[in-house]
C-alpha positions as CSV (number, residue, x, y, z in Angstrom):
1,X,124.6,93.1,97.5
2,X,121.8,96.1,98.7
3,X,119.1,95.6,96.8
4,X,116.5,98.5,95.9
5,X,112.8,97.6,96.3
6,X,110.9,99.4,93.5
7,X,107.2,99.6,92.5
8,X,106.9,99.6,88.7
9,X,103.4,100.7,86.8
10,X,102.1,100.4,83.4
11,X,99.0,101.2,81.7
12,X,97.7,98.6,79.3
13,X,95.2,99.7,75.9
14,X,91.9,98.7,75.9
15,X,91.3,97.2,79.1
16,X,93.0,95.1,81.5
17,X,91.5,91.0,82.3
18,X,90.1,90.5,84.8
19,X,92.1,89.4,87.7
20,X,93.1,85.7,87.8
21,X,96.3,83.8,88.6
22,X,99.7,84.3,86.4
23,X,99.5,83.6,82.6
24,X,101.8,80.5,82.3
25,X,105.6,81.9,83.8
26,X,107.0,78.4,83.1
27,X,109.8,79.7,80.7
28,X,111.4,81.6,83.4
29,X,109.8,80.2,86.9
30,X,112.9,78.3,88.2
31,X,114.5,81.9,88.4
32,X,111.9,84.1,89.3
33,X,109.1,84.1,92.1
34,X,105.8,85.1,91.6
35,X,103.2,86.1,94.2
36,X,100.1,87.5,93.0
37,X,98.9,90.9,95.6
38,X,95.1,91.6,96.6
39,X,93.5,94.2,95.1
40,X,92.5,95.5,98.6
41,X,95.8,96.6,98.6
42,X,94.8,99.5,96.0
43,X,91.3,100.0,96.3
44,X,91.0,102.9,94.0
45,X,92.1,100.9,90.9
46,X,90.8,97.3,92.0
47,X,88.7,96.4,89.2
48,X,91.7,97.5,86.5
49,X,94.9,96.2,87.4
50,X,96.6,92.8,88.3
51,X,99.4,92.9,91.0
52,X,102.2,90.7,91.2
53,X,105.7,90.6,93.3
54,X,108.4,89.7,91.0
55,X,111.6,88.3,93.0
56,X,114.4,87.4,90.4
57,X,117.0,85.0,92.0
58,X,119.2,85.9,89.7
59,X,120.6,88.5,87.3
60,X,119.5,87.2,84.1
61,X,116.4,86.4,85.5
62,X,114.9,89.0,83.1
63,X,111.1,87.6,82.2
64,X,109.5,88.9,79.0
65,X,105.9,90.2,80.0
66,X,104.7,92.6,77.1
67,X,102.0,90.4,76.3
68,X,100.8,89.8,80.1
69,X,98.0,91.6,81.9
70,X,100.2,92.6,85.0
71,X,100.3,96.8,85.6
72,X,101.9,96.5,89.3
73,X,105.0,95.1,89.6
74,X,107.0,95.3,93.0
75,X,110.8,94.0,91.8
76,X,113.5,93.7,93.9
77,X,116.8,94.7,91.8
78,X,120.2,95.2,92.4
79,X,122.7,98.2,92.0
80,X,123.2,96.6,88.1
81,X,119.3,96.6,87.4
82,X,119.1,94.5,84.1
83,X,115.7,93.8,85.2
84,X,114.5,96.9,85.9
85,X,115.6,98.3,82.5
86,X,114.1,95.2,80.8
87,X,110.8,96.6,82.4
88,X,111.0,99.8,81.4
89,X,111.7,99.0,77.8
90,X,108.2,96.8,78.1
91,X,106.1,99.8,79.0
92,X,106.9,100.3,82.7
93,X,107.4,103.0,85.0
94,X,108.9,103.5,88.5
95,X,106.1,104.4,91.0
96,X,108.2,104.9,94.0
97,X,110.0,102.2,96.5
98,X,109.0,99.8,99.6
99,X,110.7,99.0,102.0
100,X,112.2,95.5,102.4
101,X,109.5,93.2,104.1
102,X,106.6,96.1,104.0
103,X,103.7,94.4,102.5
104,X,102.8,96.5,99.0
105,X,100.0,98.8,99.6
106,X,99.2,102.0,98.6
107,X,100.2,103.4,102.1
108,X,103.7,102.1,102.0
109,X,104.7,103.3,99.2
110,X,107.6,106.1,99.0
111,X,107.4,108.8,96.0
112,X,110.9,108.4,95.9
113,X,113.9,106.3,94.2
114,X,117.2,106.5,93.4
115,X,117.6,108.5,90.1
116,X,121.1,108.0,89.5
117,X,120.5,104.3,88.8
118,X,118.7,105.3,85.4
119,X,121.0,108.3,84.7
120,X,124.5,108.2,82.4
121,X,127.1,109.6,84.0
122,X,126.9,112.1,87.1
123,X,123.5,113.1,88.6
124,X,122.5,116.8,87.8
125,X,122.0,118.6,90.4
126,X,119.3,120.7,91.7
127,X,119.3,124.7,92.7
128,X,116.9,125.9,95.0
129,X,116.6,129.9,94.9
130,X,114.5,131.3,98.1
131,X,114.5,131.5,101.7
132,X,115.6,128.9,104.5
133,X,112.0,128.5,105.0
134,X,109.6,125.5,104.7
135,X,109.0,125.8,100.8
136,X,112.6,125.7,100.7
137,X,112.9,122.3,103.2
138,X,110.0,120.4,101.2
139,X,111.9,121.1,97.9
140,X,115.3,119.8,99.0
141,X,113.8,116.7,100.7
142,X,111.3,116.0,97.7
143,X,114.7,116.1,95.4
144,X,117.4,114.6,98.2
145,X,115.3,111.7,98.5
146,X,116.2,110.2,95.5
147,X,119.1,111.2,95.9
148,X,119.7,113.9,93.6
149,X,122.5,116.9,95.3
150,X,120.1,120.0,96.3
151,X,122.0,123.4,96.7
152,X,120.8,126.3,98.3
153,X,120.9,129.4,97.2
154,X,119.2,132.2,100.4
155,X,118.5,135.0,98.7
156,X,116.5,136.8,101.7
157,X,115.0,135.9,105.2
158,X,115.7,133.0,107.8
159,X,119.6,132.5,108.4
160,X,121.1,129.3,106.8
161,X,121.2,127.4,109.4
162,X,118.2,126.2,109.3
163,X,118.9,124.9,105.5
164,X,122.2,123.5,106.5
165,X,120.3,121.6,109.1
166,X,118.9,119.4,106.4
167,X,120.5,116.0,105.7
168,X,119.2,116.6,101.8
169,X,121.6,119.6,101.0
170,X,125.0,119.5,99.5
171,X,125.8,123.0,100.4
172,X,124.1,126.1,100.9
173,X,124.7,129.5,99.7
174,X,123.9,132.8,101.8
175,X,123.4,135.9,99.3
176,X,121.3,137.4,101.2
177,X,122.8,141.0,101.2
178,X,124.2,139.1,97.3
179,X,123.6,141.0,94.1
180,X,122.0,139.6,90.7
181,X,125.5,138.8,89.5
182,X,126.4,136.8,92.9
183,X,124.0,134.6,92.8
184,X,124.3,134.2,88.7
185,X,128.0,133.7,89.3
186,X,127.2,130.7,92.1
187,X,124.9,128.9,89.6
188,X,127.7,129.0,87.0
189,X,130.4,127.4,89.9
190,X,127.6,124.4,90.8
191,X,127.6,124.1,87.0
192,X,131.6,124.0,86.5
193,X,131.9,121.7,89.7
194,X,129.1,119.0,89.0
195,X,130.1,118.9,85.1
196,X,125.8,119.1,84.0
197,X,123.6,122.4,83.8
198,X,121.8,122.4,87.0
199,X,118.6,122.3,87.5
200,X,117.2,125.6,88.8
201,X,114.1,125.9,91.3
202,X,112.4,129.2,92.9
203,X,110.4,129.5,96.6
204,X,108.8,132.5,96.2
205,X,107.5,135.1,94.0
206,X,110.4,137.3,94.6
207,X,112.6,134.7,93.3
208,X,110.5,134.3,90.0
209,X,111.5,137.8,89.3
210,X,114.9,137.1,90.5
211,X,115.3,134.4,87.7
212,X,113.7,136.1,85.0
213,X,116.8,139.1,85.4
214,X,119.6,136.4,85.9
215,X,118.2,134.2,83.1
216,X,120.0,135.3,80.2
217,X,123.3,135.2,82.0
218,X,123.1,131.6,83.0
219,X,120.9,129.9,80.1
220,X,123.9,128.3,78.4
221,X,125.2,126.9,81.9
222,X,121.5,125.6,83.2
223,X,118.2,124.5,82.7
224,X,114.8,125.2,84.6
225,X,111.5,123.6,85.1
226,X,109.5,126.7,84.3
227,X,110.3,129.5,81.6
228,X,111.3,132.5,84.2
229,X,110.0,134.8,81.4
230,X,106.5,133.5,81.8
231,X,106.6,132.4,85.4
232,X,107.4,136.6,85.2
233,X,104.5,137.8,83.2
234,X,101.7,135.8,84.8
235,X,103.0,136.9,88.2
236,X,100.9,139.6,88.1
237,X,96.9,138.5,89.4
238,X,95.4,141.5,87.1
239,X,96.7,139.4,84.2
240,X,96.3,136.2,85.7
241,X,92.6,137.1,86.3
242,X,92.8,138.6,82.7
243,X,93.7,135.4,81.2
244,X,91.6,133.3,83.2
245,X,88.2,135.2,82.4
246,X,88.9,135.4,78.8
247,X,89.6,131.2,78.8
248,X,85.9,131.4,80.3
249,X,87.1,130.3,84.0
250,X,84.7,131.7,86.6
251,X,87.0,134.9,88.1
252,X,85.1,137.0,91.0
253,X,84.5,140.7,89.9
254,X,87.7,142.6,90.4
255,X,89.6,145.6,90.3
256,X,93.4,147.3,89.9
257,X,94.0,150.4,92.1
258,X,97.4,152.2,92.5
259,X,96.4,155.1,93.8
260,X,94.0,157.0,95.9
261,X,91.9,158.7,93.0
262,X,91.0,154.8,91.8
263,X,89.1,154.1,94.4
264,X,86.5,155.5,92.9
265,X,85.7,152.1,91.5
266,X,84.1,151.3,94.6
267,X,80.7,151.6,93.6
268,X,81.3,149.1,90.7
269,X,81.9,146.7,93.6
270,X,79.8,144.6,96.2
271,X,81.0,144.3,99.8
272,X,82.6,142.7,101.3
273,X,85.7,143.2,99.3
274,X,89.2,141.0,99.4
275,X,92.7,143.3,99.1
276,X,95.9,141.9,98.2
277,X,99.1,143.3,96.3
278,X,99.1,142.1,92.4
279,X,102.9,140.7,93.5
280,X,105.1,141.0,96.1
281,X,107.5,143.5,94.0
282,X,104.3,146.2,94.4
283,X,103.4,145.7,97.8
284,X,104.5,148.8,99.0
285,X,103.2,149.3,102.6
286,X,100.7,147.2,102.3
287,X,100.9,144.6,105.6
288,X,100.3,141.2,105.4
289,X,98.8,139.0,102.5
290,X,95.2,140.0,102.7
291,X,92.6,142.2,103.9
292,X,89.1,141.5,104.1
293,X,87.3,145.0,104.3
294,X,83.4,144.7,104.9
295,X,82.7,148.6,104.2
296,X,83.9,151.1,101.8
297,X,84.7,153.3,104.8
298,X,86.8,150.7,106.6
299,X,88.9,150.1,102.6
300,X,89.4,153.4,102.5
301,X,90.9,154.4,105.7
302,X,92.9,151.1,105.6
303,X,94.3,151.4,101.9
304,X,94.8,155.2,101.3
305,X,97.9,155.8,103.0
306,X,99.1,153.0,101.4
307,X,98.1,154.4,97.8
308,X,99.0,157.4,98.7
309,X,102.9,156.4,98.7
310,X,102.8,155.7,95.1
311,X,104.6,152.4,95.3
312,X,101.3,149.7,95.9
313,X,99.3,148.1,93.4
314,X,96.2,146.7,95.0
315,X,93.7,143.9,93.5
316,X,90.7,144.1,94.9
317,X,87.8,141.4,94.7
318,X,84.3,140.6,95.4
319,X,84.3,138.3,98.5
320,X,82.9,134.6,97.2
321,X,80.6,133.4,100.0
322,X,81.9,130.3,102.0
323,X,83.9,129.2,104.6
324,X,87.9,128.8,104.8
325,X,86.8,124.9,104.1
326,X,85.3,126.4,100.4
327,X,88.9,126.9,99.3
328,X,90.0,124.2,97.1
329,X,94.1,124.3,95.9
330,X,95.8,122.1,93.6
331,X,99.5,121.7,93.2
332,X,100.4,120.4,89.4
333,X,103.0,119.9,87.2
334,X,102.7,120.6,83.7
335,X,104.4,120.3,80.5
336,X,105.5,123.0,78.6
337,X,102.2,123.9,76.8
338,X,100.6,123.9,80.3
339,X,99.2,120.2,79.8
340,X,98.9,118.9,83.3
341,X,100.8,115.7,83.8
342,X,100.7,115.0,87.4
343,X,98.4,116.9,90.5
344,X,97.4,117.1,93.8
345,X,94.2,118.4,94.8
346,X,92.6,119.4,98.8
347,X,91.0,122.1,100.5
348,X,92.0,124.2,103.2
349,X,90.6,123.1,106.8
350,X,92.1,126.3,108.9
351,X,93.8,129.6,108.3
352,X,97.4,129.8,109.8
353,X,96.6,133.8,110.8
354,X,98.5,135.3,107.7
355,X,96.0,134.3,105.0
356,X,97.6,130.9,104.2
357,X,96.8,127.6,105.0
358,X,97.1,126.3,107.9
359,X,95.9,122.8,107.7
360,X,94.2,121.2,104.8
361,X,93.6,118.0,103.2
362,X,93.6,115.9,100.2
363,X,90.9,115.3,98.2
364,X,89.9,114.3,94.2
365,X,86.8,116.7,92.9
366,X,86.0,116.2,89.7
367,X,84.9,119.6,88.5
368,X,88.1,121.2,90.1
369,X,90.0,118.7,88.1
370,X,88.6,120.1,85.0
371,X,88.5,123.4,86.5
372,X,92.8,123.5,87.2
373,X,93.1,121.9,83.6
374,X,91.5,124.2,82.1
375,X,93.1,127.0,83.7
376,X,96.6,125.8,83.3
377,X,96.3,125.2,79.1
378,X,95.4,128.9,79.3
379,X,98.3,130.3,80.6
380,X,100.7,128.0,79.1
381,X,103.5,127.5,81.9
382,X,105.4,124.4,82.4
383,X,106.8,123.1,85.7
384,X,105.6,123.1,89.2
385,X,102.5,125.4,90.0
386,X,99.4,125.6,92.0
387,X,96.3,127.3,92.2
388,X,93.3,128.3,94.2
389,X,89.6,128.0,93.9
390,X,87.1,128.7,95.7
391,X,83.3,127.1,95.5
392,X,80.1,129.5,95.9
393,X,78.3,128.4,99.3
394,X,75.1,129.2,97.9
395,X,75.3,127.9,94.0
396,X,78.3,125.5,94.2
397,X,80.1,127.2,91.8
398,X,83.8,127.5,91.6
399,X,85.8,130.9,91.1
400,X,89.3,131.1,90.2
401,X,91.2,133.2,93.1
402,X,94.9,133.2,92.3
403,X,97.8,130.7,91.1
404,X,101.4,130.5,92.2
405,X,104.0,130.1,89.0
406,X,106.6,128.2,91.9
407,X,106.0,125.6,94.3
408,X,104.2,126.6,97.4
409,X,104.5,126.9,101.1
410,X,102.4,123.9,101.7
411,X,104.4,121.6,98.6
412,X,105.3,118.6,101.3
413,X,101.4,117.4,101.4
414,X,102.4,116.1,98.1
415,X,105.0,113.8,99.3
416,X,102.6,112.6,102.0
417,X,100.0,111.9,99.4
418,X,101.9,109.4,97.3
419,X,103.2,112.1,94.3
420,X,106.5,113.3,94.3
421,X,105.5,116.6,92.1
422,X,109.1,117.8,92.1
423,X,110.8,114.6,91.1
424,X,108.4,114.6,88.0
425,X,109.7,118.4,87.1
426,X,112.9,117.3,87.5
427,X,113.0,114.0,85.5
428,X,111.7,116.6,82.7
429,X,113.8,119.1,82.6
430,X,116.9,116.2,82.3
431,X,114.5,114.4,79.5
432,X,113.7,111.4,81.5
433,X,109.7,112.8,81.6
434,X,108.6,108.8,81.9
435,X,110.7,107.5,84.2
436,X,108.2,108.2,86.7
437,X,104.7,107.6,87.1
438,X,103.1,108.1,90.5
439,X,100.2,106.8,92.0
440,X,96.8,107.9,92.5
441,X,97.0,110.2,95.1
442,X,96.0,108.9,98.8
443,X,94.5,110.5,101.4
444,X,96.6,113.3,103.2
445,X,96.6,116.4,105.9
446,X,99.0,119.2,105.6
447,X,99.3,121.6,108.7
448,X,102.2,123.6,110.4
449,X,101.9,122.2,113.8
450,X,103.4,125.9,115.1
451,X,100.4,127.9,114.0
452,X,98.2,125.7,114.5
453,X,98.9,125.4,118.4
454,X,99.0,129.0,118.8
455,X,96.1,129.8,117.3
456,X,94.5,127.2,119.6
457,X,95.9,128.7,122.3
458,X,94.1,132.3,121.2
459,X,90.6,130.5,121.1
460,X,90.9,129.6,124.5
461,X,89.4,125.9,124.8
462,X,86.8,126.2,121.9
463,X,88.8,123.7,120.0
464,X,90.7,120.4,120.6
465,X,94.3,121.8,120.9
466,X,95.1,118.9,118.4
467,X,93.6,119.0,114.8
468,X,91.9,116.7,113.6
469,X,94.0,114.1,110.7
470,X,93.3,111.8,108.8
471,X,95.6,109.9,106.3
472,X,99.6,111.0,106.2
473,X,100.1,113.8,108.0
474,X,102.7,115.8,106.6
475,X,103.7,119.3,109.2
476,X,105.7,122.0,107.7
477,X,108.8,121.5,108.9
478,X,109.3,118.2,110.8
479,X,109.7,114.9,108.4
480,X,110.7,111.5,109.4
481,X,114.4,111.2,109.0
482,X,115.2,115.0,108.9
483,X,114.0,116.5,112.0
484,X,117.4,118.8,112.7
485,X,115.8,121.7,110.7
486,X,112.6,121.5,113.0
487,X,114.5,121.8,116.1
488,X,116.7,124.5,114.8
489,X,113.6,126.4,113.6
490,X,111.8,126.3,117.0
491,X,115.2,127.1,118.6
492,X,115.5,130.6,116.4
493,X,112.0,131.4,117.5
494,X,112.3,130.9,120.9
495,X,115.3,132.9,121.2
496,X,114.1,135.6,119.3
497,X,110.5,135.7,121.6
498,X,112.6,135.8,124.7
499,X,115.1,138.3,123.5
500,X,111.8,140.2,122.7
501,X,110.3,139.8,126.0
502,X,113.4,140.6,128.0
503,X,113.8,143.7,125.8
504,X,109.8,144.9,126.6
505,X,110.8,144.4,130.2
506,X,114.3,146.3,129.7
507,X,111.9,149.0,128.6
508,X,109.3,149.1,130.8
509,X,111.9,149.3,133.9
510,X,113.1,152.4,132.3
C-alpha cells in the first residue's frame, strides 16, 4: 500500500526537556520504531524541540504520547491514517511531507500534503480569478500540490494556454472579453459540479474589484479567503496610508492629485518625489507602475497630460533614502481580525525594470515583524496579503510604502521557503485552520530568470550574467515538476518579438 511520509509539529507549554533518548516506548515498541533525529537537522529551534521518526508496522500501532516531550514527528501512514488522526487529536499538526528515504531536515521538507486525507467527503475546490500569468501559476501549484482541484478563471491578459499548461489545473476558463455575470455564472457551475462552495482566489488588483461587484451574486454558492468588500476599500493607497498613519506606522509624506490645479501641493513636498496610481481602476494614462521624478519641473511635464484627462488619480510620496536592497516585503496570512498567523518576510535584491522585484530574498527582521503586525491588526483583512517597507538609509527607520489585499507576483518564494501561505488560507476558509502548521521559514531567493537576464544583458558586463542565490531558488515561472507553462511562456514571447521584428523590417523596406 502507498504510504504518505508526513512531518507532524506540536508546541508544548512551558518548555520542552532537554533533549535525551525516548521516555520509556515499551507499551508499544514491538509495533513501532523509534529513531531519535539530530537537532542539526533544525538549527533554528535546536535547543526546544526533540525529534523522533515514528515507523508503525502496523495499523493499530497507534502510540499514546500526550505526556512525552517529542514536537517533531516524521510518520509514515497509510491511505487509512489511524495514526495520523491519533496525532492530531494529541496536539499535532502536519508540517509538510518528505520523501521516502530523504533524511528529515529542514531543507527537505515540502509545504505540501494531501488534504483530502483529512477532509469528509469531496475536496473543495479552489477558484483562481486573474491572468495566465505567474501570480496565477504560483497559486494553482501552491493549491494543486496537495492536491486540491484549482480552476481558472482569465479574466484579462496572457492567453490560456499558458494556464492549461499547468499539470495543477482542472480546467480553465477564458472570460476574457466575459462580463460580471459570466464569470459569476462559471463560479456557480464549479459550485453545482464539485457539490461544495468553492473556494475563491484573486491575482490582481483588478480582480479585487471584480469580486467585490460579483460577491453578492455568488455568496450563497462560495466562500473566499478575504472579504472582497474590504480587500475593495483598502485598495486604495490614500486610505491605506490613511489607516496606517493613524495606527502610528511610519508613512512617508504624501499627497492625492487628480488633476492639474493640485499640483500645487508641490511645495509641501521634498524632492525627489515617488508617482504611482492609488489603484489600477484610476490609472488613466498613467504608464507603468512608478515614476521617480527628481524636480518639480520634470513631475510636471510628465504628469499633467495625464491629469489633464480627468480619469488619473496620482499618489505622490517623499522618496525614502536607500537602495532597491532597503525594501523589505512580507507575504502573510491573517485571520479575519487581521491577526497574522503565518508570514514570510525578505527584501528585494534587484528591480525587474517595471518597478517590481526582480530578485529578492528571505530573511527574519525583527522590527519588520512587529512592523507588518502591527500594520495588518489595523486594517483588519483576513486572507493572503503582503506589504512593503522600506528602511531609512541614514536613521534605520522603517516607512510603510504600500500593501497588496491579494497574493503577489512574487507568492512562489513562499513555497521555496518552507510555508505554504495559500494552503493555510485555504484550510481556513474550509474550517480546518490547524491542520497545518509550517515551519520556520528557511532561507530562500525569488527572481524571474527572464528579466533578470535581459537586464544583464543592458548593463553590458558590469554584472555576473547569473545572480547571485543562496538557499531554494524559486524563478517565476519554472518549478520542478511543472515546467510546460515555462516553455509555453518563452514560446509566446519569442514569437511575438520576432513577429515584431519582422514587422519593423516590413516597415522599413517600405
Amino acid at each position: 500500500m502507498r504510504r504518505t511520509h508526513l512531518l507532524l509539529t506540536r508546541t508544548l507549554s512551558g518548555g520542552v526537556s532537554e533533549l535525551n533518548q525516548l521516555e520509556d516506548p515499551d507499551p508499544y515498541s514491538k509495533r513501532c520504531r523509534y529513531r531519535e533525529l539530530s537537532p542539526e537537522d533544525f538549527p533554528e529551534s535546536a535547543q526546544t524541540h526533540r525529534y523522533v521518526e515514528l515507523c508503525p508496522s502496523d495499523n493499530s500501532a497507534i502510540p499514546d504520547i500526550t505526556q512525552n516531550t517529542v514536537t517533531r514527528l516524521l510518520v509514515r501512514v497509510d491511505n487509512n491514517l489511524p495514526l495520523a488522526q491519533s496525532l492530531l487529536e494529541q496536539g499535532f499538526h502536519i508540517s509538510g511531507r518528505i520523501g521516502a528515504g530523504r533524511r528529515l531536515c529542514a531543507a527537505n521538507i515540502e509545504p505540501h500534503f494531501p488534504v483530502g486525507l483529512f477532509m469528509a467527503g469531496p475536496v473543495t475546490p479552489a477558484v483562481i480569478l486573474g491572468r495566465a500569468n505567474v501570480n496565477l501559476l504560483a497559486q494553482a501549484r501552491a493549491l494543486g500540490g496537495s492536491g486540491i482541484p484549482v480552476y481558472c478563471v482569465l479574466t484579462r491578459g496572457e492567453p490560456p494556454v499558458i494556464a492549461r499548461s499547468s499539470r495543477y489545473t482542472r480546467e480553465v476558463f477564458d472570460c476574457r472579453r466575459g462580463s460580471d455575470e459570466d464569470i459569476s455564472g462559471i463560479i456557480r457551475q464549479i459550485a453545482n459540479e464539485s457539490g461544495c462552495r468553492p473556494i475563491v482566489f484573486t491575482g490582481g488588483d483588478l480582480d479585487i474589484g471584480l469580486l467585490a461587484r460579483i460577491w453578492p451574486s455568488i455568496s450563497e454558492v462560495a466562500r473566499v479567503v478575504s472579504a472582497p468588500d474590504k480587500c475593495c476599500y483598502f485598495n486604495d493607497k490614500k486610505i491605506q496610508i490613511e489607516t496606517a498613519s493613524a495606527a502610528g506606522i511610519r508613512v512617508p509624506e504624501s499627497r492625492v492629485v487628480d488633476s492639474v490645479q493640485a499640483l500645487d501641493c508641490l511645495a509641501e513636498l521634498t524632492f525627489p518625489v515617488i508617482c504611482k496610481p492609488l489603484e489600477l481602476a484610476r490609472k488613466g494614462e498613467f504608464r507603468g507602475k512608478i515614476f521617480v521624478a527628481e524636480s518639480e519641473v520634470e513631475l510636471r511635464s510628465t504628469l499633467e497630460p495625464v491629469l489633464e484627462t480627468g480619469k488619473a488619480s496620482i499618489l505622490l510620496q517623499e522618496y525614502v533614502p536607500g537602495g532597491i536592497d532597503n525594501l523589505l516585503f512580507a507575504l502573510v496570512t491573517c485571520d479575519d481580525n487581521g491577526q497574522v498567523r503565518y508570514s514570510v518576510t525578505g527584501r528585494k535584491l534587484e528591480d525587474n525594470t517595471k518597478g517590481g522585484m526582480g530578485t529578492g530574498e528571505t530573511l527574519r527582521d525583527p522590527e519588520l515583524d512587529q512592523q507588518v503586525a502591527k500594520t495588518f491588526l489595523a486594517f483588519g483583512v483576513g486572507g493572503l496579503l503582503g506589504v512593503e517597507f522600506k528602511r531609512h538609509s541614514g536613521t534605520g527607520e522603517l516607512f510603510y510604502i504600500e500593501s497588496n489585499f491579494r497574493p503577489e507576483n512574487i507568492h512562489s518564494v513562499n513555497e521555496a521557503a518552507g510555508v505554504n501561505l495559500q494552503l493555510a488560507a485555504y484550510l481556513q476558509a474550509v474550517g480546518l485552520p490547524s491542520l497545518y502548521e509550517p515551519l520556520p521559514q528557511r532561507q530562500a531567493t525569488w527572481m524571474d530568470l527572464s528579466l533578470v537576464l535581459l537586464a544583464r544583458l543592458k548593463q553590458k558586463g558590469r554584472m555576473s550574467i547569473w545572480p547571485t542565490t543562496r538557499g531554494v531558488v524559486a524563478d517565476a515561472l519554472w518549478a520542478k515538476g511543472d515546467l510546460r507553462p515555462g516553455v509555453v511562456w518563452y514560446a509566446l514571447k519569442l514569437t511575438s518579438l520576432v513577429r515584431k521584428s519582422f514587422g519593423h523590417l516590413i516597415k522599413r523596406r517600405h
